[in-house]
N, C-alpha and C positions, 0 to 999 in steps of 0.2 A: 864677770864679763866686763872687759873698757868699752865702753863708749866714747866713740870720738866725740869731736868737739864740736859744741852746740853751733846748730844754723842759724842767724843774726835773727829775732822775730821781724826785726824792721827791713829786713832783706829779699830782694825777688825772690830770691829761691824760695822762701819760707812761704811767703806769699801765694807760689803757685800750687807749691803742696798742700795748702790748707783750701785751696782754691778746689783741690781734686778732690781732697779728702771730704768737703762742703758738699759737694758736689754727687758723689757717691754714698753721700746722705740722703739726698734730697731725692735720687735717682729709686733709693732701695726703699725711701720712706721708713727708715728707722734711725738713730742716732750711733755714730761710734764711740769705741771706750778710747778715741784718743785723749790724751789728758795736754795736748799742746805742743809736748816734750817732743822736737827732730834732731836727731844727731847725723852727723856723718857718720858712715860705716866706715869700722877699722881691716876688716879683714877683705884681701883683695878679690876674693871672687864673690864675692854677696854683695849681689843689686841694692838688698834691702832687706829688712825684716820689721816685722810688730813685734812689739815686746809683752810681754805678758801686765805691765802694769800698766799699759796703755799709751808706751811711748812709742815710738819710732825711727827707723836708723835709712839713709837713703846712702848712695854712692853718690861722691863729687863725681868722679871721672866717668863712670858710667850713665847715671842719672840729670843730676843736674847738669852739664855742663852738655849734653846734647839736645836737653831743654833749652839753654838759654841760646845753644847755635841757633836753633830753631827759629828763635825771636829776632836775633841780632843777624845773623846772616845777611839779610837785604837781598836775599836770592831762593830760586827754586832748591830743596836742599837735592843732593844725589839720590838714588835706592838706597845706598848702605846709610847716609846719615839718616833720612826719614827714617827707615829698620830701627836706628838706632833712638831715634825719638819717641815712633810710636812704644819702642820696647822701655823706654822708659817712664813713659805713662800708665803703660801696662802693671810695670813696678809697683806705682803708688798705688792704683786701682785697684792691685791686687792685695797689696799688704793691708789699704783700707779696707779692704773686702775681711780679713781676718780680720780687725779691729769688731765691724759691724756684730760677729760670731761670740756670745757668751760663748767662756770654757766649761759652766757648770760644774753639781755636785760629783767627784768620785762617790761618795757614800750614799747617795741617793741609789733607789732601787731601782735596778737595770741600768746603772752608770758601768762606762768602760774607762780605763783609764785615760785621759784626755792627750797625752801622746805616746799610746800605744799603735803599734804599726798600724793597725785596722782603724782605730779613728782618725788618723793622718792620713790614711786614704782619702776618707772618702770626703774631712777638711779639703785639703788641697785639691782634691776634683772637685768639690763644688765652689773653691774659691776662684780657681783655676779658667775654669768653664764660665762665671758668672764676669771675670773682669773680661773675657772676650767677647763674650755676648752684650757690653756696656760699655766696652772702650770708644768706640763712636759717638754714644752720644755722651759721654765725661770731653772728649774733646770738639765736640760742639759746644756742649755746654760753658765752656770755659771760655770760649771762643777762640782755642788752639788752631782750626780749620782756618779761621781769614786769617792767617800767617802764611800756613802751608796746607794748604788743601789736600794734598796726596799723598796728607796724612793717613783720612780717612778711603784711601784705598791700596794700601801696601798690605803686603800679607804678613803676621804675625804667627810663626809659630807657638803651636801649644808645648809647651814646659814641662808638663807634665803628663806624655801621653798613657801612661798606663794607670796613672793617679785616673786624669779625664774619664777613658774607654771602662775604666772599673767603676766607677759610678754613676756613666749614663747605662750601664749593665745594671746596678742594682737598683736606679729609678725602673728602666723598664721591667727588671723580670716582676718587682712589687706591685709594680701598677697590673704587671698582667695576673696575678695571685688575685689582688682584693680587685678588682674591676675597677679602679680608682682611675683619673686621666693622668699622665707622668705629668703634665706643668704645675697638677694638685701634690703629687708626690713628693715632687723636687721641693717644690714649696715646705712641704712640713718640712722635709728633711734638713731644710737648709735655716730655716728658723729655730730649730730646734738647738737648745745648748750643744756642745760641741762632744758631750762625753752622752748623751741622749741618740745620737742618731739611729743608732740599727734598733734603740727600744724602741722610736716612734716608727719607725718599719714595723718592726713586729707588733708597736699595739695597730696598725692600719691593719695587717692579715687578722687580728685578731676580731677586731671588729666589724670588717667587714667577710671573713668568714667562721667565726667562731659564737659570736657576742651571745646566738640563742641558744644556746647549749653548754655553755660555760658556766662554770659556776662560781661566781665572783670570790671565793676564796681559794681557787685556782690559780686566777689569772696570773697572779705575780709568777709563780713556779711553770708556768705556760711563755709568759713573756719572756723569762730566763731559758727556757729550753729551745726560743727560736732565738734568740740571742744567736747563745754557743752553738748554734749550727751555722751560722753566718761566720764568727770571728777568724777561723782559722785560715779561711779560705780567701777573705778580705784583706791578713796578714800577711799571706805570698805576695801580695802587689809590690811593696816594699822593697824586696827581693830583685824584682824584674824591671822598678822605677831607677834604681842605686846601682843595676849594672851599666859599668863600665863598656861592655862588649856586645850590647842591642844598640839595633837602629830605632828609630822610632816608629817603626812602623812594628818593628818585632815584639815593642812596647805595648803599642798600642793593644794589639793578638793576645800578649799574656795580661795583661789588664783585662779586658774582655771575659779571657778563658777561665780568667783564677774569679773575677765576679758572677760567669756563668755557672759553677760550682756552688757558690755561696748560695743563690739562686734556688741550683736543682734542690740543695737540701732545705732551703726554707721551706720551698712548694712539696716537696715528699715529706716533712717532719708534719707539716699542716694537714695535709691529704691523711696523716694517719693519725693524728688528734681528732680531726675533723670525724673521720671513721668510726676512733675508740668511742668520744663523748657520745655522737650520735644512737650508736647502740647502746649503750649506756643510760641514756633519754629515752630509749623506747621501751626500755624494761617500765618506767615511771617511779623507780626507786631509787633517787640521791645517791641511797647510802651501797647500793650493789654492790659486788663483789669486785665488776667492772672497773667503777669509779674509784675503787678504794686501790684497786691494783696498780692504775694508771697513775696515781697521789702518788704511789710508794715510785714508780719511777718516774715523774718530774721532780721528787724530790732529792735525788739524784743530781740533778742539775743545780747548784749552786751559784749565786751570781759573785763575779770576779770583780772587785772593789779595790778601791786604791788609796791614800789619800794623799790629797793633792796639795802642796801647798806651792803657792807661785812666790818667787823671790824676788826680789828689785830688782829690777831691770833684764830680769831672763827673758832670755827668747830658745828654749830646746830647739825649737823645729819650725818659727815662721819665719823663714831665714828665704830668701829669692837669691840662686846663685844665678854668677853669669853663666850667659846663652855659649851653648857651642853649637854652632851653625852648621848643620848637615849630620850633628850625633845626636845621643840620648841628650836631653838636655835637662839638671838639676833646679827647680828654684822653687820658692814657697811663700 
């Protein structure tokens, strides 16, 4: 990969992005892996990206340069130039919002691979989701608002609707499995290292309906079998984020529909562990016939491992393309 050329660190621009990225620290109450490094982005439709070693790439033309209108204008700015401001705050928020996100181990047990179509789901839905839930107050906090106030009331489209609509799907359908509240859900799930997410889904069903009848030399081959009921179906999102030919609203519906899927099989794969273990518990013999049949197929399920290594300066998939306004719209 090139990377364009370094942003001056003695320079506004640089200034205000560490300003955001500070900011969306302090906001999350955790530290990001930025390592300082901002470059210009070279490729013309990418707002911006995180780089996997913890650098950073923004647009002059896109980004910066409707930041600094913002400042220097000496005027209310139009609809389209705010659009364009708040959307480039949105940029950094969001790409700092990846930085915040460990990628974690592939080879760790119940790792997915870290950009396979299903954990780039439901990444970018929850990165996605979380810099428009905070973009207000990062531009309070900065004190972006006493420049141009209507900032904070211009509408920002979502970027990512079927990324978004598929993982407020797999917050709720979890939350309604384990009895869990979705802002507790979101939470783990979004703390969670980046190739970790549908295990800590699945150990949340697991523990909150499984934990007294499991048998802890189980669990891993139970945690892997609600895995791959989830994967494939979190995969199609991909599919229906990358057409060219939905609207966003039709985005929106298949994100939804392909996460309500995921969903139905976590809740019926549970409902009938849930079923086998417990009769199985009521024999009062570990070793049953039951338990022994049930071993033989989770073990059948296999956990799918990768290994990952990140290379200088890669960025595969935390890439923010530009907005097209009134279409699907690409960015990360």
């Amino acid at each position: 990969m090139n990377l364009g050329q370094a942003v001056p660190k003695n320079s506004n621009e640089y200034q205000w992005v560490r300003s955001v990225i500070q900011s969306v620290e302090k906001l999350s109450g955790r530290p990001t892996r930025w390592n300082g490094e901002l470059n210009e982005e070279t490729e013309a439709n990418v707002l911006g990206s995180a780089l996997d070693d913890g650098g950073m790439t923004v647009s002059r033309a896109a980004v910066l340069q409707p930041v600094a209108e913002a400042y220097t204008a000496g005027r209310p700015l139009s609809t389209t130039e705010l659009i364009d401001a708040r959307d480039a705050v949105l940029t950094v928020v969001h790409e700092s919002k990846h930085l915040l996100n460990t990628l974690g181990d592939e080879a760790a047990p119940g790792a997915i691979p870290v950009y396979s179509a299903d954990a780039v789901a439901v990444e970018e839905g929850l990165t996605e989701t979380w810099a428009h839930r905070h973009v207000n107050a990062v531009i309070r906090d900065i004190g972006m608002d006493r420049v141009q106030p209507d900032l904070l009331t211009v509408a920002s489209p979502d970027s990512y609707p079927a990324y978004t609509a598929a993982t407020d799907e797999l917050v709720r359908g979890t939350a309604e499995i384990t009895g869990l509240p979705q802002d507790q859900v979101r939470s783990q799930l979004d703390q969670s290292d980046r190739t970790q997410r549908l295990a800590t889904a699945a150990d949340l069903v697991i523990d909150e309906r499984l934990a007294d009848v499991l048998p802890p030399e189980d669990r891993e081959a139970v945690r892997t079998q609600l895995i791959q009921t989830m994967r494939p179906h979190l995969a199609d999102v991909e599919t229906t984020q990358q057409s060219n030919q939905l609207t966003d609203v039709a985005k929106t519906i298949g994100g939804h529909q392909a996460a309500g899927r995921a969903i139905t099989a976590l809740s019926t794969t549970t409902a009938d562990l849930e079923d086998q273990y417990r009769d199985a518990a009521s024999t009062k013999s570990p070793q049953s016939a039951e338990v022994d049949h049930l071993r033989k197929f989770l073990g059948n399920a296999t956990p799918q491992t990768g290994t990952y290594r990140a290379t200088d300066g890669a960025k595969p998939d935390n890439v923010r393309h530009l907005p097209q306004r009134g279409q699907g719209q690409s960015r990360e």
